[in-house]
N, C-alpha and C positions, 0 to 999 in steps of 0.2 A: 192285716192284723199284726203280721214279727216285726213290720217298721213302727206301728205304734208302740208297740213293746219296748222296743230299741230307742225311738226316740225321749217317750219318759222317761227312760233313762241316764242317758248320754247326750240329748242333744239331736236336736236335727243334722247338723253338718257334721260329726261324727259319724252318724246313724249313715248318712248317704256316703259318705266316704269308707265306712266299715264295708256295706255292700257292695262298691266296685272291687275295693281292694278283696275282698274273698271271691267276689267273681273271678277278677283275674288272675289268682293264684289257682286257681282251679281249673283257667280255660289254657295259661298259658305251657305248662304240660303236656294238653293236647298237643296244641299246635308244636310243638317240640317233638312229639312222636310220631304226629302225621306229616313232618319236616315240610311246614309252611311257614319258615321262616323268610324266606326270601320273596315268598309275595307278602307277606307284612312288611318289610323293610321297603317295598315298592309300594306300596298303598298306604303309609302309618298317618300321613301328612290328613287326608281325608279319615282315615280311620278314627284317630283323635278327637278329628272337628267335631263326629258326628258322634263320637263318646260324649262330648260336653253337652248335647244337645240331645242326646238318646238315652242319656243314662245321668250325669251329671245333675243339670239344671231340674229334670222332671222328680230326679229322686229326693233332692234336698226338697225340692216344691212338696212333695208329698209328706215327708219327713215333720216338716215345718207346718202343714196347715192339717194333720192331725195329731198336734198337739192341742188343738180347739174346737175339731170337729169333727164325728165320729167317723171311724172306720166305711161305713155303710153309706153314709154321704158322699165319702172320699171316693170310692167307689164307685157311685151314680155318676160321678162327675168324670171318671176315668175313661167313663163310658162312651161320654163323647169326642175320645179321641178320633172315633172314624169320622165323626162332623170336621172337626178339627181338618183333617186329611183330606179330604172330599171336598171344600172350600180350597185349600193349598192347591191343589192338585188341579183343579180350577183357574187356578191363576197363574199358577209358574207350568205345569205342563199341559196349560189350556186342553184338559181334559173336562169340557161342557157341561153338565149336569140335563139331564131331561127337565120338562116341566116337574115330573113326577120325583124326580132327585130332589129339586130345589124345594119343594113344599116340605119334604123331609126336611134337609136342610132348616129350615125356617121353624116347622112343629119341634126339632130337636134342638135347638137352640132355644125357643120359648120353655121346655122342660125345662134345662138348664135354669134358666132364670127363675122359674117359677118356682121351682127347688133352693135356689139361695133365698128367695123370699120369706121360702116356710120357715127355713132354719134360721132366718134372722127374725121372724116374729114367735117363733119358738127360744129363741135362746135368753137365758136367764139373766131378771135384773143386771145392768152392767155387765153384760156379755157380750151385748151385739155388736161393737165393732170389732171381738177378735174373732167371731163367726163370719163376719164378712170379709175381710180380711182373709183369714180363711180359707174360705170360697175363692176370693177372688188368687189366692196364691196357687191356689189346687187345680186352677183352668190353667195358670202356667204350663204345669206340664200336659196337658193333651196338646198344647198348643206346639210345644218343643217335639211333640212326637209324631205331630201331625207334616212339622216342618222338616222332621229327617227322615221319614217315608219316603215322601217326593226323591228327597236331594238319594238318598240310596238308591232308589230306584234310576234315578240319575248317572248315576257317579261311579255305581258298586255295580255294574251289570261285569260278567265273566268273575266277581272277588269270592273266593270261597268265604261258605258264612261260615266257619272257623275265624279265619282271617278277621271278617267284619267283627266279628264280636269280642274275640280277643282283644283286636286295635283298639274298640270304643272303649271297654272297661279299661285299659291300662290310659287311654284318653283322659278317660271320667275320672281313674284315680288321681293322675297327676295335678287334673284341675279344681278337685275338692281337695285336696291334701293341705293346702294352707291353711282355706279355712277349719278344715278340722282340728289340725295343728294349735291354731289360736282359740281356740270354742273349747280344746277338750275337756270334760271334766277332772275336777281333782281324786273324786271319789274314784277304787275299781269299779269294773264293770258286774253287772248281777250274773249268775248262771243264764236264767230267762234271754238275757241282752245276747251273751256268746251265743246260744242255742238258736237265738231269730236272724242275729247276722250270719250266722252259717247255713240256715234254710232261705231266707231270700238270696242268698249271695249265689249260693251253687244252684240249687233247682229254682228259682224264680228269676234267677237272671245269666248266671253262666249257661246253664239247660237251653233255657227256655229265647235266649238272643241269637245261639246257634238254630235255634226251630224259625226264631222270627225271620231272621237273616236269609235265610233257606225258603222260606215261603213267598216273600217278598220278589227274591230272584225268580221263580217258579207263578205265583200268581197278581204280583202287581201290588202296588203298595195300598191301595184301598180297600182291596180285598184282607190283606194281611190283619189291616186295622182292626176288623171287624172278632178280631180274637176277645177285645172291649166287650163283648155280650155279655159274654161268662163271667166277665170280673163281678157286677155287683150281684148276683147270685151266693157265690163262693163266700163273696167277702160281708153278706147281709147274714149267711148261716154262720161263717164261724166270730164275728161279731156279736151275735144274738146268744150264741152258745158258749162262748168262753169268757168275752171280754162285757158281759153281762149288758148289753145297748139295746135300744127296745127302738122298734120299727113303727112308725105309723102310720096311718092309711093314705092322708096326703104324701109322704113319702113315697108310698107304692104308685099313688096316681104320678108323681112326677115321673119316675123311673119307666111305669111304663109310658108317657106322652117323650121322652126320650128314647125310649129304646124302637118302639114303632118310625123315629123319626130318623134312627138311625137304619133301618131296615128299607126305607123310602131311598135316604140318602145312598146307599150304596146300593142300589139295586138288588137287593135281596127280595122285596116287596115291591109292587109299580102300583097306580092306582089305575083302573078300569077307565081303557080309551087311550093309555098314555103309550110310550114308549119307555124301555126301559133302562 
């Protein structure tokens, strides 16, 4: 909801660059008081990378495809980052899937689809390809964050998630700072705009990438993933309630023929006979 906010406003690449950059004015502090500077200056190389790719590319992705599609969509599609992750993880730390994973896998990905579908035969005269478009810019990011799960899990074993998260936002800023730079708008910014880059910035991503960070090391990066539940919940109620969007019933079928598929895929759910 505060990045659509932000991005009517200001722009997508602004928007995603406002947010690293107040992440990391806020994370890097810590890491100054918790005197973990010197394992950032030893991990910054990797820290970076996976700024561009954990916070960078998925937040302008998001930034950018709701400016054409609601909040509540953006969100369903958010969802699928533990599919995302679960396929990755699959491939690069040939972590297998059961039978019972992979039919997840398959029923939540067909949500997906079947979800860009509605909203394109839902969207208004001369709408439909910035709805698709859209859609298909909004899958960018589960896909970037399905692909720095792995590699953290990888990479970041012993990095304190201080470290991890401070590195990626000062990452993410460096590598959105151009394009913000060139995109900004002329106008100032609204009160609304300040007040949403300052809540995504601290509690939804400086907060909340020290928690990621931290669970990841602790429970593995598919697990982690699955924090995805709660997004389109959160983001269908205060969508509905402030930013006035209306929810409909194929909507709800898609989300849940996703989120079931997302409960298969990660073993939250097995199906009867299987392994899980």
């Amino acid at each position: 909801m505060f990045t659509k906010i932000a991005a009517q406003d200001i722009g997508a690449m602004p928007t995603a660059f406002g947010r690293v950059a107040v992440a990391a004015l806020f994370l890097v502090p810590l890491l100054l008081w918790k005197r973990e500077t010197a394992s950032l200056a030893q991990h910054w190389k990797k820290a970076f990378l996976i700024g561009i790719f954990n916070s960078g590319i998925p937040f302008a992705a998001y930034a950018y495809a709701l400016l054409t599609i609601s909040t509540s969509t953006g969100a369903i599609v958010n969802a699928s980052t533990a599919l995302f992750g679960a396929v990755i993880a699959w491939l690069w730390l040939k972590d297998k899937p059961s039978l019972s994973r992979t039919i997840g896998l398959v029923l939540g990905f067909t949500g997906v689809c079947l979800l860009a579908l509605q909203n394109a035969r839902s969207a208004p005269t001369g709408d439909l390809t910035s709805q698709l478009v859209g859609m298909l810019v909004c899958l960018l990011a589960p896909l970037c964050y399905g692909l720095s799960a792995s590699y953290t899990k990888l990479h970041f074993s012993g990095v304190p998630a201080l470290v991890s998260a401070t590195g990626s936002q000062l990452g993410a800023a460096l590598f959105l700072a151009p394009f913000a730079l060139w995109l900004w708008p002329d106008h100032a910014m609204q009160w609304g705009t300040i007040a949403s880059l300052l809540v995504i910035g601290v509690v939804c991503t400086g907060m909340a990438y020290i928690l990621f960070f931290r669970i990841i090391e602790l429970a593995g990066a598919s697990k982690a993933l699955t924090v995805t539940y709660a997004v389109p919940v959160f983001a269908v109620f205060y969508g509905v309630t402030f930013l006035g969007e209306t929810i409909t019933m194929p909507m709800v079928l898609c989300a849940g023929v996703i989120l079931v598929g997302i409960s298969l895929s990660t073993g939250l759910l097995r199906l009867p006979g299987t392994k899980a």
